[in-house]
N, C-alpha and C positions, 0 to 999 in steps of 0.2 A: 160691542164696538172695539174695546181693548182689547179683546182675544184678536179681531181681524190684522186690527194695529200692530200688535205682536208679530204676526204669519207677515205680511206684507214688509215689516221696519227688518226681519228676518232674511227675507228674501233679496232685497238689495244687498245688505251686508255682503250675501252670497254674492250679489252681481259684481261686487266692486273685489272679488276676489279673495276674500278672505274664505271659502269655506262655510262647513256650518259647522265649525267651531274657534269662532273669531277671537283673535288675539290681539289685543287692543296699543300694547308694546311693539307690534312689529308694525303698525299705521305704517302706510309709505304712499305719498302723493304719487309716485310715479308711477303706480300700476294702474291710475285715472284717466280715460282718453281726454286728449286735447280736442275742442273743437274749436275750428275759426265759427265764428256767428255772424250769420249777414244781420241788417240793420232791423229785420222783423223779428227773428228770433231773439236777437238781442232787448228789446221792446218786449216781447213777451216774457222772458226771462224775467227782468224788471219789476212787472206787475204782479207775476208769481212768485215769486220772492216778498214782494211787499204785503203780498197776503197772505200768505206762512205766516211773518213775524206779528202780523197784526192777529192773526189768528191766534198765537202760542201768546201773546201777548196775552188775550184775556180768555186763555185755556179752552179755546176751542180745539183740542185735540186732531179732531176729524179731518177739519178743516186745515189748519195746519199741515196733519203729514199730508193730505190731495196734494197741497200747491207744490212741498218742498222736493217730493217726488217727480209731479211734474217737470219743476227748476231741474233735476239733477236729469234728467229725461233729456232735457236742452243741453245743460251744460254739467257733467258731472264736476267737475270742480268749482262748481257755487259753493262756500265757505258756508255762506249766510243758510242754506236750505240744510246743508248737514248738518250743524247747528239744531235749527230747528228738530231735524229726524231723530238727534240725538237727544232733546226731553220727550219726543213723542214716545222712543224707543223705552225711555225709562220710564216714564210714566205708566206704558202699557206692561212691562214688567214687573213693577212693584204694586199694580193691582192685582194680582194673586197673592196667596198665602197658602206655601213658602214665597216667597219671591223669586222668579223666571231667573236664573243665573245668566242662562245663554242670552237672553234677553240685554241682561245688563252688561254683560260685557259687549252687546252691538253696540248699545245704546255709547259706550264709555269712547269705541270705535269709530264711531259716528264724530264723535265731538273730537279727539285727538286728528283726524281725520281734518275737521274744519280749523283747529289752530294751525295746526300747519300750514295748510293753504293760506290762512289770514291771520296771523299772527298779529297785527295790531289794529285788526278791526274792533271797533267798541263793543259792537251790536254781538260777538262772537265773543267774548270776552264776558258778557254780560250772561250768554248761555252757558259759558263755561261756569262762572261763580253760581248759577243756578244749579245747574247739574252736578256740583261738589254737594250745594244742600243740599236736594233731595236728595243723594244720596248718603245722607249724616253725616258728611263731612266738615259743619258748619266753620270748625276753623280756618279751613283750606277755601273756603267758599268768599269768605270775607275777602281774606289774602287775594285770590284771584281777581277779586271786581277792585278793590286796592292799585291792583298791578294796572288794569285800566283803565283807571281812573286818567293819568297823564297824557294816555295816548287818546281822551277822547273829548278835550279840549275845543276842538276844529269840529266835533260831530256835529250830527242832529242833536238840537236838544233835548229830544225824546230816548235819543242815546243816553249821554249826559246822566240826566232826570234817574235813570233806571239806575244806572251804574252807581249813585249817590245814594239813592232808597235803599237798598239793597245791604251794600255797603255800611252802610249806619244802623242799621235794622238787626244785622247779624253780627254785627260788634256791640249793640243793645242785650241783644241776646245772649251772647257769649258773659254778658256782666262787665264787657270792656267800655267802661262808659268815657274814658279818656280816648278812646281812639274813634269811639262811635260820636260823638257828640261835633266832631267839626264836618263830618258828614252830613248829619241830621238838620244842621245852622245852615249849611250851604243849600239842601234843599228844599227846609221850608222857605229860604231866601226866594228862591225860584220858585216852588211851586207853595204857600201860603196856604193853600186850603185845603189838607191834607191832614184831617185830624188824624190819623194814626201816626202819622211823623210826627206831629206836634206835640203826641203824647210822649211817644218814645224820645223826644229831646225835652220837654218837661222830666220824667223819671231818670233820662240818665244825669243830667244838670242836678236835679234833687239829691239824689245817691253821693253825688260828688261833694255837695254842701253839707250831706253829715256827717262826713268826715275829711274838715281841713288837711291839709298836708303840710307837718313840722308844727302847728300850731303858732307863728310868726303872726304880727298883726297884718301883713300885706296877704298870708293866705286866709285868714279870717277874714278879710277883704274880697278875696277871689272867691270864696265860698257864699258870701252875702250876695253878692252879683249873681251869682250861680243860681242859687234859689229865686232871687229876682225875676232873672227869663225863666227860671221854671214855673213860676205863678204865669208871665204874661204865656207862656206857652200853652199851658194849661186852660189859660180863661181863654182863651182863643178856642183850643180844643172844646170849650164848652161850647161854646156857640157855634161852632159846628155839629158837636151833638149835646144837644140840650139836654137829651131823654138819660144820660149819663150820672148817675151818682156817684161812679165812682172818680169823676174826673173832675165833679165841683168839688168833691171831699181834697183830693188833690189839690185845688187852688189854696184850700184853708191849709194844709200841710204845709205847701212854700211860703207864703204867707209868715205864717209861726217861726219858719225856719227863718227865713230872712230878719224876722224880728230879732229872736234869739242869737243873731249872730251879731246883728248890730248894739245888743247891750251885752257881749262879750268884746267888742271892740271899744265900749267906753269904759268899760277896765283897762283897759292897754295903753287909754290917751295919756302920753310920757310929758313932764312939765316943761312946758315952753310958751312963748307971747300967745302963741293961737289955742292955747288950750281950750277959754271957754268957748273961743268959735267952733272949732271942732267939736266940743261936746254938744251944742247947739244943734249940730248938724246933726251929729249920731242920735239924740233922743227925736228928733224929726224923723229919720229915717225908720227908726223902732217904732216910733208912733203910729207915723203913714203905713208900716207893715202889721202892726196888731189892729189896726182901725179895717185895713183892707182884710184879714183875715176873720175881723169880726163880722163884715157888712156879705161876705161870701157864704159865711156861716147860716148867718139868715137865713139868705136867700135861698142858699141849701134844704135849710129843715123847714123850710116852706113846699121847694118843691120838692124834696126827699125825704118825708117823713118815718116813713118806714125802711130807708136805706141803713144798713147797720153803718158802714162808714163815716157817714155823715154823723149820725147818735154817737160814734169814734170822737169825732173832733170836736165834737161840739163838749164829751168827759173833758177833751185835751184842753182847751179855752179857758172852762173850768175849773183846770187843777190852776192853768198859771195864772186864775186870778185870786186863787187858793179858796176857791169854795168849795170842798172834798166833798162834801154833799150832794152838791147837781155834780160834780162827777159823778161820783160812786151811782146814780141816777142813771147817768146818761150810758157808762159803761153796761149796768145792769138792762136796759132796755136794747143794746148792741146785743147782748148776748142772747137776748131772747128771739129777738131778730133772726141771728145765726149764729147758734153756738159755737158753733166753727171759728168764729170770728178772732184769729190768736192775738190781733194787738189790743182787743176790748180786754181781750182774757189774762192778758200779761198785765194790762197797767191797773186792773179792777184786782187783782191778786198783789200789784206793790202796794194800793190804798189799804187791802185789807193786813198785808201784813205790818203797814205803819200804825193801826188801827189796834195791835193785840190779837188779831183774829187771823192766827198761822193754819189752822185746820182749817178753815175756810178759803184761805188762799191755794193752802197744797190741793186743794181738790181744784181748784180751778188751774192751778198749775199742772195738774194731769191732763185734766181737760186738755188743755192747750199745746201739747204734747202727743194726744193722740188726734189731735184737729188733720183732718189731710192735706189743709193749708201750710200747718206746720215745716212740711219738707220743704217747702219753696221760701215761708216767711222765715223760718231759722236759723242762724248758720250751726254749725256743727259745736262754733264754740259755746254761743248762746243753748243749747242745748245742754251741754255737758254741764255748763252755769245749772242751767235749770234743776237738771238729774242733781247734782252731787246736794243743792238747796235741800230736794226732798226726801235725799237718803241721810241729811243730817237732822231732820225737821222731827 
């Protein structure tokens, strides 16, 4: 079917002038015919079009380029159907290996093509940030539904919706958790039952709470909040997917974190009349977050028994009630779980070397090192930490 896709998303390019060697810089609306549309084809135009997007919407490719074909058949300057021809175009291109060049450059054609025509349509806007992704342009993609965002206030809210997902999803991804995270708030505002958003604004929120910005007690503040919605984020997330360990283990991470930040803020309470009230609060606060991070925990290693995550947090609980024992326990059953597992492997390797036992640690510090989690869980500096540890050990 993607080979036909190809021949056919091909062939238009051809009709709209460009050759078959399309040049996606020299787009020019004007070489488009105009038509007037009486009030039937206008109506059918319409429906066709509405069936493209709903089709490209949940990647019915086939279906999709039919309708947007037809549309441009009515009216070749339908924005919205070139759009569409424009992921069909790439999609069908980047299913070979090498990847269809001529392909993509229609496809890029196609879309340059429909900005022009509709420059502040949402719904073309929204094809456009899609079609920078899949074409690895993830930065440029963001940017793009960013830029539509303002112009699509007045839409459909199925506009809207997309252009937020998207948008917070790929600034998630990029690691830009401050640009991604008021995206992600506004659409699980709207759309609630969306565990994968509510994950990715759980993890960006989290990320943000482990490391304050300036250390100031009002960002040690921002940060406790932070992790806050990322626990409710999360246990939400759970209940839309139960079958998840790795997302109840995540409820106990924020949890810990919000505690941990709240008895770093009752180091900071400065002397004045409201002291003890203030401290009253803060050990409340720390409380109700280690009480909830414990009762998660449970329920966790009740229904995730053999989850290494969970056997994670539950070492972590552990240490900070200083029982090194059911840690060292709990990390050792993570590991056997999946050895792979680098945070069981990093913090079963700090007990061992608090312990006297550095030959035991550095072996597990290789471990965790050539784990192929590694590349994702470490950053470069933590690594070098790592290395230089074992080459002085």
């Amino acid at each position: 079917m993607l080979a036909r896709l190809t021949q056919r998303s091909l062939l238009l390019i051809a009709l709209v002038g460009c050759g078959v060697s399309p040049r996606p810089e020299r787009a020019d609306v004007s070489t488009l015919p105009q038509r007037q549309l009486d009030a039937e084809e206008t109506k059918e135009l319409a429906v066709l079009v509405e069936r493209a997007i709903a089709a490209v919407s949940v990647l019915d490719y086939e279906v999709a380029e039919a309708a947007a074909e037809e549309a441009l058949a009515i009216d070749p300057r339908s924005a919205r159907a070139r759009a569409v021809l424009a992921i069909v175009t790439l999609k069908a291109a980047t299913a070979t290996e090498p990847s269809d060049a001529q392909a993509m450059l229609g496809g890029e054609l196609q879309m340059r093509l429909a900005k022009l025509l509709s420059p502040d349509d949402p719904f073309v806007g929204w094809m456009h940030a899609v079609f920078l992704a899949e074409s690895g342009h993830l930065s440029a993609a963001a940017a793009a539904a960013e830029e539509a965002l303002p112009r699509s206030v007045d839409a459909p809210a199925a506009a809207r919706l997309a252009l937020l997902r998207i948008a917070g999803s790929y600034r998630y991804e990029l690691g830009e958790e401050r640009a991604a995270v008021p995206h992600l708030q506004e659409y699980v505002r709207l759309r609630p039952d969306d565990p994968v958003a509510r994950y990715h604004l759980g993890g960006a929120l989290l990320r943000l709470a482990v490391a304050p910005q300036g250390g100031t007690r009002a960002s040690v503040l921002v940060a406790q909040r932070q992790a806050e919605e990322a626990a409710r984020a999360f246990t939400r997330c759970l209940e839309l997917m139960p079958a998840d360990a790795e997302v109840a283990a995540a409820v106990v991470t924020a949890h810990l974190r919000a505690a941990d930040l709240a008895s770093e803020r009752l180091g900071q309470i400065p002397d004045s009349p409201d002291r003890i009230e203030e401290q009253n609060r803060l050990v409340a606060e720390r409380d109700g977050n280690r009480q909830a991070a414990d009762a998660a925990l449970r329920q966790a290693l009740e229904r995730f028994p053999e989850a290494a995550s969970v056997q994670f947090q539950a070492g972590v609980v552990a240490e900070a009630a200083a029982d090194g024992a059911l840690a060292r326990s709990c990390y050792e059953r993570a590991i056997t779980m999946d050895p792979g597992h680098v945070p069981s492997l990093l913090n079963l390797a700090d007990l061992l070397v608090r312990s006297g036992e550095r030959s035991a640690a550095a072996g597990l510090l290789r471990q965790a090192l050539d784990a192929p989690a590694s590349r994702r869980e470490l950053t470069s500096t933590e690594r070098k930490r790592i290395e230089d540890w074992l080459r002085s050990s």
